[in-house]
C-alpha positions in Angstrom: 0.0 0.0 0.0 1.2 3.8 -0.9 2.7 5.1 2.2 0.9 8.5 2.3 -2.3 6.5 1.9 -1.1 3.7 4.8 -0.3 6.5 7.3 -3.7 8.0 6.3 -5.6 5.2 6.9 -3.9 4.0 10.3 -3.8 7.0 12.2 -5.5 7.1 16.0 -6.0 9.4 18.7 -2.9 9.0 21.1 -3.4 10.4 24.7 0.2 8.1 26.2 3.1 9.4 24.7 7.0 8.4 24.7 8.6 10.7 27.7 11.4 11.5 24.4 11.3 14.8 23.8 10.5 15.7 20.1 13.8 15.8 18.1 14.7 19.4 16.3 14.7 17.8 13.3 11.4 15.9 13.9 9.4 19.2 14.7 11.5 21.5 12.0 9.6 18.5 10.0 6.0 18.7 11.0 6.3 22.7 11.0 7.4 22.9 7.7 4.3 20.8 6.8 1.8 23.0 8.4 3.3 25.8 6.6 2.4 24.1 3.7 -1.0 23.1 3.9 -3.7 24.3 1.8 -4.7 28.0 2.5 -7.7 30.3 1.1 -6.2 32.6 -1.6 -3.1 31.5 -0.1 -3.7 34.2 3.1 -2.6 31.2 5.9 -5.3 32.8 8.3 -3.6 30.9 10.7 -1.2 31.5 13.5 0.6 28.9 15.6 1.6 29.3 19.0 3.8 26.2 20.5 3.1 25.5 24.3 6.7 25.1 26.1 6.2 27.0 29.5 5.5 23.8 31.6 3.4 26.7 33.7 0.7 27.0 30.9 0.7 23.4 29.9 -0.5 22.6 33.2 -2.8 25.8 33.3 -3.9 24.4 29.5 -4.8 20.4 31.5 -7.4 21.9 33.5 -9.2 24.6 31.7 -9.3 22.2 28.7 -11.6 20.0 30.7 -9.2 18.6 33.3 -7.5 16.3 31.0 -3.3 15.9 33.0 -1.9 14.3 29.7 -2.2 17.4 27.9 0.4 19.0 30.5 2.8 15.1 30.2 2.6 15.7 26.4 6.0 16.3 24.6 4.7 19.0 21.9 1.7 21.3 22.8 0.4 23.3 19.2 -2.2 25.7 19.4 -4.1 26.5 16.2 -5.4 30.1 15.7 -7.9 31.5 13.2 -5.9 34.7 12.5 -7.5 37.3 10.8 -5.5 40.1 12.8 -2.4 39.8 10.5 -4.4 40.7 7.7 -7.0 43.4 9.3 -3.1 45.5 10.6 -2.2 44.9 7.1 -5.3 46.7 5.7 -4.6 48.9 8.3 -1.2 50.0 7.3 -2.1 50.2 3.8 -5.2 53.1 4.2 -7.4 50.4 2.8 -10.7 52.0 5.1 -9.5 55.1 3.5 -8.9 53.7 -0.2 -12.4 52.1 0.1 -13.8 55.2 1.3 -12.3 57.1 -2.2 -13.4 54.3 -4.0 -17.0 53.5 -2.7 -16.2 49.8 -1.8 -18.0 48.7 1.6 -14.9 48.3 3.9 -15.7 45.7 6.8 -13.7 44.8 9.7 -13.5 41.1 9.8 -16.4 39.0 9.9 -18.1 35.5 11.1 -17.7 34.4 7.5 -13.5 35.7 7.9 -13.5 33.5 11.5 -15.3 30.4 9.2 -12.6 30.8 6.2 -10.1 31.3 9.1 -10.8 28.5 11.4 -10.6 26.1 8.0 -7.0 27.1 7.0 -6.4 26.5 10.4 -7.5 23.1 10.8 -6.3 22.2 7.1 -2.7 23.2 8.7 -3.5 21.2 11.8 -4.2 18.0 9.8 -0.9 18.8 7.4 1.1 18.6 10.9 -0.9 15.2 12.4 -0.3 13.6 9.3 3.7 14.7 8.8 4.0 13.4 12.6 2.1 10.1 12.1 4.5 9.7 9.5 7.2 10.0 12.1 5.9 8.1 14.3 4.4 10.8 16.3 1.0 10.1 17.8 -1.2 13.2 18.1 -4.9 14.5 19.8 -7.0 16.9 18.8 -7.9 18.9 21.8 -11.7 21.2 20.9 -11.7 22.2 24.4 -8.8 25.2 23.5 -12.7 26.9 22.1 -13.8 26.8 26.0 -12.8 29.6 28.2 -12.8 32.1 25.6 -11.6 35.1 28.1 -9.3 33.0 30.0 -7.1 31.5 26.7 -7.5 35.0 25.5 -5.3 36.4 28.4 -3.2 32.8 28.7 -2.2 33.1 25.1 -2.2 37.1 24.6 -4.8 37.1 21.8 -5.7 39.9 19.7 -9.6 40.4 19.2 -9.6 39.0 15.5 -7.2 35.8 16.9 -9.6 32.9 18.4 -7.9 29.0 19.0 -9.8 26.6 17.2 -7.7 23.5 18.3 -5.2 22.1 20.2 -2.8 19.1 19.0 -1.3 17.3 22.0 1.9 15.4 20.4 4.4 12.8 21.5 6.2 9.6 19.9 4.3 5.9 20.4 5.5 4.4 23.6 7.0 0.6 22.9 5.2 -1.8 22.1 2.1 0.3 21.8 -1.3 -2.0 20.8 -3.0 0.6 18.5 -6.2 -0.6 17.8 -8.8 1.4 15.8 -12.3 2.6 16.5 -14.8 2.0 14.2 -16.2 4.4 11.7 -19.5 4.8 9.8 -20.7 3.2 6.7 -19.4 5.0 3.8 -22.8 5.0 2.9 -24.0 7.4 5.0 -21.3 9.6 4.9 -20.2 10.0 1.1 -23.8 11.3 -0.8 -23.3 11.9 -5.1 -24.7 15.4 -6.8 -27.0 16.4 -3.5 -27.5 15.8 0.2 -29.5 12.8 1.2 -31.2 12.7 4.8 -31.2 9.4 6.1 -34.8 7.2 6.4 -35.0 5.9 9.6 -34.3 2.8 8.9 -30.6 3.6 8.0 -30.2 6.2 11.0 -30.7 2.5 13.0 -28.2 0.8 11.1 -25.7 4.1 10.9 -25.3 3.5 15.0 -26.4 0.3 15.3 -23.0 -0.7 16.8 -23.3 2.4 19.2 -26.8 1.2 20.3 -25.1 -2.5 20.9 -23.4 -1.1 23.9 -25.8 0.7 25.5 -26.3 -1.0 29.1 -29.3 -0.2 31.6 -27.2 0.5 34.6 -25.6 3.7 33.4 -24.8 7.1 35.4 -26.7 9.3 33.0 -30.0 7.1 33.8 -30.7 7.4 30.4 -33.1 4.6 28.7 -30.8 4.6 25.7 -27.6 4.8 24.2 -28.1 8.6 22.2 -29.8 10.1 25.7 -26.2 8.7 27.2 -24.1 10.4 24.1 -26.3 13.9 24.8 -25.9 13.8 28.5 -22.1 12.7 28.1 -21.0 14.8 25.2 -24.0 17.5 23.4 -25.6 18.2 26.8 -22.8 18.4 28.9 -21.4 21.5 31.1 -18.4 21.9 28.8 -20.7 21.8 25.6 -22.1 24.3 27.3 -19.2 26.8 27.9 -17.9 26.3 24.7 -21.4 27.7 23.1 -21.0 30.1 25.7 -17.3 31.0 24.4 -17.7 31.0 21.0 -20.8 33.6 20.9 -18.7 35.7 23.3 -16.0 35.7 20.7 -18.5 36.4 18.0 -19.5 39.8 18.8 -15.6 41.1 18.2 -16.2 38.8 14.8 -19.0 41.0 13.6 -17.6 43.1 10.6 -18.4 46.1 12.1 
């Protein structure tokens, strides 16, 4: 099998790491793939801001949803959707003013920049889990970095058109490491031809049906089934919560006003 496509294909979630640091050469590696990725009008609305003060690492472990491995990890990335770059750019180039000579509507950056930001970030992100995996560098995606919105903000010293859209916790496999992989859907209901096509209900059963396999009775969510355990656990939960609760507080700087 290619290589590229192997790696693709094999790649897990990896919370244990190696206690070897990263080599210089290893991360020069996976940074000079990020750089790389795909980017919209090739802007790279992204920034990148690598977590070495052991201080914020462990700050990081508990306002990312008390997770400790995220302070153990051996490389700590934080992905930005950076339009402020950009906006000081326009800035120093009198575009407001330009626009105003011109009559062309001159917006400060908007939800849609933070969408077509957050994607270059995550493209990059992806570029740098797959250049480690290749390396033998497991990774995790950390969502939480979304949650406390006010408190990353000072953490991190963001600028009001700079918001982290993801965290990538990174180390090399411990020995002997048994990776096994979790399941995924049928491509089925996934991969649609020309046009969306909502599910019947008949093939929303058999899309989780492995899901609804292990649902047990005695759970801690008293829930009477395995989606009311998912909600509670995951959609319904406090963090869920806070991270709606971030994200529309960082939306009102996002507002192209």
């Amino acid at each position: 099998m290619n290589k590229v496509v192997e790696t693709l294909k094999n790649r897990k979630s990896l919370r244990k790491y190696d206690e070897r640091p990263i080599s210089q050469e290893h991360l020069d590696i996976i940074l000079d793939c990020l750089m790389r990725a795909p980017t919209a009008g090739n802007m790279m609305l992204y920034s990148v801001i690598m977590i070495e003060d052991e201080h914020k690492r462990e700050i990081l472990s508990q306002t990312c949803d008390n997770q400790p491995f995220i302070a153990r990890a051996p490389l700590v990335l934080i992905f930005t959707a950076d339009y402020q770059k950009w906006y000081d750019y326009y800035n120093a180039g009198n575009v407001e003013e330009y626009c105003s000579e011109e009559n062309i509507p001159f917006t400060r950056p908007s939800e849609a920049s933070l969408m077509l930001a957050t994607c270059d970030a995550l493209i990059a992100a992806q570029n740098a889990v797959i250049a480690g995996e290749s390396l033998g560098i497991g990774s995790c995606y950390i969502g939480d970095i979304m949650e406390k919105y006010e408190e990353h903000k000072e953490l991190l010293n963001l600028p009001e058109y700079v918001f982290p859209v993801a965290m990538l916790c990174m180390g090399y496999y411990p020995d002997n490491y048994n990776k096994k992989l979790r399941p995924r859907f049928k491509k089925d209901y996934v991969v649609f031809k020309d046009t969306y096509r909502r599910l019947n209900e008949d093939e929303i059963k058999d899309m989780f049906k492995s899901l609804d396999e292990s649902y047990r009775a005695e759970n801690i969510y008293n829930a009477k089934n395995y989606a009311q355990i998912h909600y509670a656990r995951k959609t319904g939960a406090p963090f869920s919560r806070e991270m709606a609760r971030s994200v529309r507080e960082a939306l009102k700087v996002w507002d192209g006003k």
